[in-house]
C-alpha positions, 0 to 999 in steps of 0.5 A: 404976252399980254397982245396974244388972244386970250385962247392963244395966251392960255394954250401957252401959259403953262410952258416955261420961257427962258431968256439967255444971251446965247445957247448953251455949251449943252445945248449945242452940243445936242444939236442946237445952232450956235447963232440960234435966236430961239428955240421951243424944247418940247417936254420929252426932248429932255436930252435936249436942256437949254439951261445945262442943268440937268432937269427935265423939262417942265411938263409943257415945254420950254420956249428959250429966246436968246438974246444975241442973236436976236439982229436988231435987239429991240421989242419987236425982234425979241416978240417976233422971235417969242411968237415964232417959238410960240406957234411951235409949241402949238404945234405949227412947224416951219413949213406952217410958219413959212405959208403965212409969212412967218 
């Protein structure tokens, strides 16, 4: 986080980030892929719980990045994929990440 753009970092400096090895049984039960290997879960998708502990989510939202299924497991795997969900959580949905090669 500290190569973002100081507008950038402060717009996403509130949401929660979240390391896991894998989604949860929860969620995949709500929906989410099992070879998933990030996701943004914004604050009112709250049946939506990556940490399977029944908790709201935290007032901006939680970017969860999992480990596995991040091919090849290295930096600039796992940065790709925290940018990735971090541009969701400004508002850019896969149609926008797509037109700019992302």
């Amino acid at each position: 986080m500290a190569r973002l753009p100081a507008h950038v970092f402060h717009a996403i400096e509130a949401i929660e980030v979240i390391v896991s090895d894998h989604p949860t049984p929860g969620a995949v039960r709500s929906g989410v892929r099992e070879d998933a290997a990030g996701l943004f879960v914004e604050p009112d998708q709250r049946t939506l719980d990556p940490t399977d502990d029944d908790e709201p989510a935290p007032p901006r939202g939680w970017i969860v990045v999992f480990l596995d299924n991040i091919r090849p497991l290295d930096g600039p795997g796992v940065q790709a994929i925290f940018m990735h969900e971090a541009a969701h959580a400004l508002g850019l949905d896969e149609k926008h990440l797509e037109a700019v090669g992302f």
